[in-house]
N, C-alpha and C positions, 0 to 999 in steps of 0.2 A: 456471449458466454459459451465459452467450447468445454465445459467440462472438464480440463485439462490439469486440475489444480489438485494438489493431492493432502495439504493444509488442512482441509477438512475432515477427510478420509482418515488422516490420523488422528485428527483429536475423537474422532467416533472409538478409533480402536483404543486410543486410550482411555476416554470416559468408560468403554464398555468392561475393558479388562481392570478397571478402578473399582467398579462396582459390585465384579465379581470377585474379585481377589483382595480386595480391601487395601490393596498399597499399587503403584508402581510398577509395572516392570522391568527391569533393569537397562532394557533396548530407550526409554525415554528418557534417562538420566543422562545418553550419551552425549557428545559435543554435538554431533551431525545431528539430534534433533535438539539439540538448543540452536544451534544457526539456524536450520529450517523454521523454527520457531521465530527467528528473528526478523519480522518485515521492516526493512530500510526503509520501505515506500510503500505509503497507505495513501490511497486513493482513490476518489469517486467524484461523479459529474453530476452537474443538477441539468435534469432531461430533460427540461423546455428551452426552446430557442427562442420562448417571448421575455425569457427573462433576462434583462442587461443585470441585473445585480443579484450575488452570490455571496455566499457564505465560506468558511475556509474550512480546512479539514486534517486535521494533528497528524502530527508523526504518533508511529506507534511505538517506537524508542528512544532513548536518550540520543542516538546519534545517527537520528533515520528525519525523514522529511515527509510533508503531507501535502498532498496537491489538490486542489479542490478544481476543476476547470467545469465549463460550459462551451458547446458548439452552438454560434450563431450561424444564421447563413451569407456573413461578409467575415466571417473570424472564428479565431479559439483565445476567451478569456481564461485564464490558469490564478490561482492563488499557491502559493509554495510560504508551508513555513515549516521549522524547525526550531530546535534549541539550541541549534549550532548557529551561532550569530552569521557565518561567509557561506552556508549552504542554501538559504534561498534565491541571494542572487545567483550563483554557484548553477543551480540546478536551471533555474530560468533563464541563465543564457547556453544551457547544454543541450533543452530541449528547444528552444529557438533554433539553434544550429541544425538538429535535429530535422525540424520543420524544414528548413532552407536545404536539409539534403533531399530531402521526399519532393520540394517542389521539381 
C-alpha cells in the first residue's frame, strides 16, 4: 500500500463539506469526479498461500470487472467476473499476456 490513491481523500472532503453545508458542492457534481468515481476494476486477494480455493469478487459497475486472485508459491489463481458477458475472458487473457511480458 503506497498511499498513493486519492478516492478516499475525496470522499472525506466530501462527506465533510456534506455535513457542514448540508448539500453538495458543486466541484462533485462534475463529470471528472463522476469518472473518478467510477472503478472499472475492483479488486482484492485472499492472503494465504495455503488456500487452493477462493472466492470471486464483483465489479463495482455495470461495465467494470472484478478480480478476485490468490499468490501461491508455484502460481497466481485469478477469478474475473463482470456483467459484460466477453469481459471475463476478455480480461484474463489481457493479464496472462501481461504475466508473459514481466516473465
Amino acid at each position: 500500500m503506497s498511499g498513493r490513491g486519492i478516492d478516499r481523500h475525496l470522499l472525506g472532503l466530501k462527506l465533510v463539506y456534506l455535513k457542514k453545508y448540508g448539500s453538495l458542492h458543486p466541484f462533485f457534481a462534475t463529470a471528472a469526479m463522476k469518472e473518478l468515481g467510477t472503478f472499472r476494476l475492483s479488486s482484492s486477494n485472499v492472503g494465504s498461500h495455503k488456500l487452493d480455493m477462493f472466492g470471486g469478487f464483483s465489479p463495482a459497475c455495470d461495465d467494470g470487472v472484478g478480480a478476485c486472485y490468490t499468490m501461491q508459491e508455484d502460481h497466481l489463481a485469478c477469478s474475473v467476473t463482470s456483467m459484460v458477458p466477453e469481459y471475463p475472458a476478455r480480461f484474463a487473457e489481457e493479464l496472462r499476456n501481461a504475466f508473459i511480458d514481466l516473465s
